[in-house]
N, C-alpha and C positions, 0 to 999 in steps of 0.2 A: 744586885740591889739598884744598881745607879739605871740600869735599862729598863727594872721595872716601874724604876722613876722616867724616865724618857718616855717610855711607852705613855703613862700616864697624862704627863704632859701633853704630845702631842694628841691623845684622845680629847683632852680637854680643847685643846686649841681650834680642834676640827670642829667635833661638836657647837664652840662659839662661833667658828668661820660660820660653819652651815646653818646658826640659829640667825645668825645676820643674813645669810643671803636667802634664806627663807622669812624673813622677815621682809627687808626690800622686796622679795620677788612677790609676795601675798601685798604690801601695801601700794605697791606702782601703782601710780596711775599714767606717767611719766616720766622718760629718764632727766637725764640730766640737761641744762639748757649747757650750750658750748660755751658760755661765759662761764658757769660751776668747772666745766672738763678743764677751762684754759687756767682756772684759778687754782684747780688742786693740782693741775703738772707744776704750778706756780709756787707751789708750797715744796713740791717736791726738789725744786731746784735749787730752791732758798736752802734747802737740807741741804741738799750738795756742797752747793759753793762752801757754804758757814762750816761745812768740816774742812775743804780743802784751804780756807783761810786760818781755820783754827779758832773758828768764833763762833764760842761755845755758846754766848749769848745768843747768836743768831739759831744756832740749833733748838737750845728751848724753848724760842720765838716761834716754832713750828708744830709746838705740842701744846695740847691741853695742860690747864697744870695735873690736872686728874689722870693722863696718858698713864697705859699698858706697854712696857715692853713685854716680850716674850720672844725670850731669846733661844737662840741655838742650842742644843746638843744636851738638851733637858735641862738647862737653867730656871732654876725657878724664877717665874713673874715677877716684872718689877714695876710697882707700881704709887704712880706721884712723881712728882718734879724732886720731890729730897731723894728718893729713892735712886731716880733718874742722877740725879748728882753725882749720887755716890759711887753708881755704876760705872757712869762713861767717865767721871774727872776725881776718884778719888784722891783725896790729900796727899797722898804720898807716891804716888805714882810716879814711873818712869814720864820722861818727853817723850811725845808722840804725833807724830805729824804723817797725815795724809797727803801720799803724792797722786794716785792717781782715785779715781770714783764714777763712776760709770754705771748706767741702769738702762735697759730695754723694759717697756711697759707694752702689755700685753693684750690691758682690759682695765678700764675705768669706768665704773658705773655706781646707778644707786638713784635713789630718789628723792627731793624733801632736801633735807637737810642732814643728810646721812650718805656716804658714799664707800667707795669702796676700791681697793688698787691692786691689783697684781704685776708682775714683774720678776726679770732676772736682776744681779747686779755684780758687781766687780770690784773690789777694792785692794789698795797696794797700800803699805804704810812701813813707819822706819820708827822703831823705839831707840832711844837715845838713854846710855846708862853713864853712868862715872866710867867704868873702863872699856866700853865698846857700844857699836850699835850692830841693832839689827833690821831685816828687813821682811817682813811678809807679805802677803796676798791669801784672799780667797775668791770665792764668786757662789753664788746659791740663788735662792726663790725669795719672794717677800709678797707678803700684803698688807698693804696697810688701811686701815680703816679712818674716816676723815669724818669731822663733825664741821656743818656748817654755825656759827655764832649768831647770834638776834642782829649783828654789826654786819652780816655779812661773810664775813673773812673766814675761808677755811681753817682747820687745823687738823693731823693727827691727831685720832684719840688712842688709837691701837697697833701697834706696830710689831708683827709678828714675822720673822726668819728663821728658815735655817740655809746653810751651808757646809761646806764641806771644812773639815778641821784646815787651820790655821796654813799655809801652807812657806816656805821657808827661802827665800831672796824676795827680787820685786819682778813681778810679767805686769811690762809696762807696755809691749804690743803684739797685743791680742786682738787680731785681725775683727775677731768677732763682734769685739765691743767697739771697735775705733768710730762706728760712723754713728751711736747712740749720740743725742742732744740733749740731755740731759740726764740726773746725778740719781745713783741710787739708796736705798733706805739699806743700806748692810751696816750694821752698829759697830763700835773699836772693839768695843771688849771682850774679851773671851777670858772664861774664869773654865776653861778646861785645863785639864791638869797637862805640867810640860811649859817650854819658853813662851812666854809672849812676843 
């Protein structure tokens, strides 16, 4: 059941990647100017840093309030800032702190005020319980999708990963990622069955 839910999912997800970049690619008439490119790695960093401080305000700072998760390993869509809330900080959650985060970008394009991101990414975290902590990692693909505002200022509208399940201490060097400059879009949460 749950893989014919996976399946789904990711049909869906493709389908809307491919309806967007057939979209951009039928409306171009230009890509993007280098000010838009330096503004959406700019958003993308702001992501970074704001998990590895732990500031969660600053992460929502980087999304629409409207933003699409779509998350890893068939999780259903999460969609809205309450939503979003609920996913990455809920109420009763263990402590969670991000030590390491890391992304290599691939391909950034798009046109107008619509763009578009690809990338690998890396992340290492430590949940913190009453009688112990833990430590994981994983690393996987992303895209994310970027709305330009009447203001100017980019945002994630759509933020879509996967990765490989959850993975168990911290790989804190990993030759492959050490010389990336900036942070990647891999989300905390994982609502797969098993430790977090």
């Amino acid at each position: 059941m749950r893989t014919l839910a996976c399946r789904r999912l990711t049909t869906v997800a493709a389908l809307s990647l491919a309806a967007v970049v057939y979209a951009v690619g039928t409306v171009k008439t230009e890509g993007l100017r280098s000010t838009d490119v330096s503004a959406i790695r700019a958003v993308l960093e702001r992501y970074r840093t704001s998990w590895l401080a732990n500031d969660a305000e600053g992460i929502r700072g980087t999304f629409t309030p409207d933003a699409v998760l779509m998350p890893h390993h068939g999780v259903a869509p999460v969609v809205g800032m309450a939503a979003i809330n609920q996913f990455w900080w809920p109420a009763n959650a263990s402590k969670t702190t991000i030590v390491k985060f890391v992304q290599t970008v691939d391909e950034v394009d798009g046109s107008g005020s619509l763009a578009y991101l690809r990338g690998r990414s890396e992340v290492a975290w430590k949940v913190a319980e009453p009688s112990k902590s833990h430590s994981w990692h994983n690393s996987g693909n992303f895209v994310a999708i970027l709305k330009k505002r009447a203001d100017g200022k980019w945002l994630i509208s759509h933020l879509i990963w996967d990765d490989v399940p959850n993975q168990s201490g911290l790989l804190l060097s990993s030759p492959k990622w050490l010389d990336s400059g900036s942070g990647p879009l891999v989300p905390l949460r994982d609502n797969s069955p098993g430790p977090k």
